[in-house]
C-alpha positions, 0 to 999 in steps of 0.5 A, a space after each residue: 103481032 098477035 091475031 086475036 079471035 074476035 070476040 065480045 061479052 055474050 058470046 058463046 064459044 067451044 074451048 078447042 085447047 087450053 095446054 097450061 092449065 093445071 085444071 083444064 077445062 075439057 077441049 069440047 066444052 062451051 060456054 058464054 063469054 063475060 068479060 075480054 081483058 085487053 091485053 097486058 104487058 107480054 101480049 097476052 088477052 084474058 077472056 072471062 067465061 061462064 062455062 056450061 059445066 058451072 066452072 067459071 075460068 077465063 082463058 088466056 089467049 094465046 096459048 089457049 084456043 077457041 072457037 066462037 059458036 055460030 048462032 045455030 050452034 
């Protein structure tokens, strides 16, 4: 069974690790959370993200990794 990170639209997250992309977003790299997709049939959660750097590119969970921000951050 897999443990998602709990996550809602609005959020604001740090990507830690996207290993498979071919255009990765940077490790670092914060952004605000649009969208969370349930997941589909290989147990895989896509989660849509506005990122700071003006990309738009969700984040495939797992394998991607990421942190959710504390309000202070």
């Amino acid at each position: 069974m897999t443990v998602y990170v709990d996550v809602k639209a609005g959020d604001r997250i740090e990507l830690l690790e996207m290993p498979n992309d071919p255009c990765p977003i940077d490790p670092g790299t914060r952004g605000t959370v649009t969208y969370v997709e349930d997941p589909v049939c290989d147990d895989r959660r896509q989660v849509w993200v506005e990122w700071d750097n003006g990309r738009g590119l969700m984040i495939c969970e797992p394998p991607d990794r990421f942190r959710v921000l504390a309000p202070e951050e």
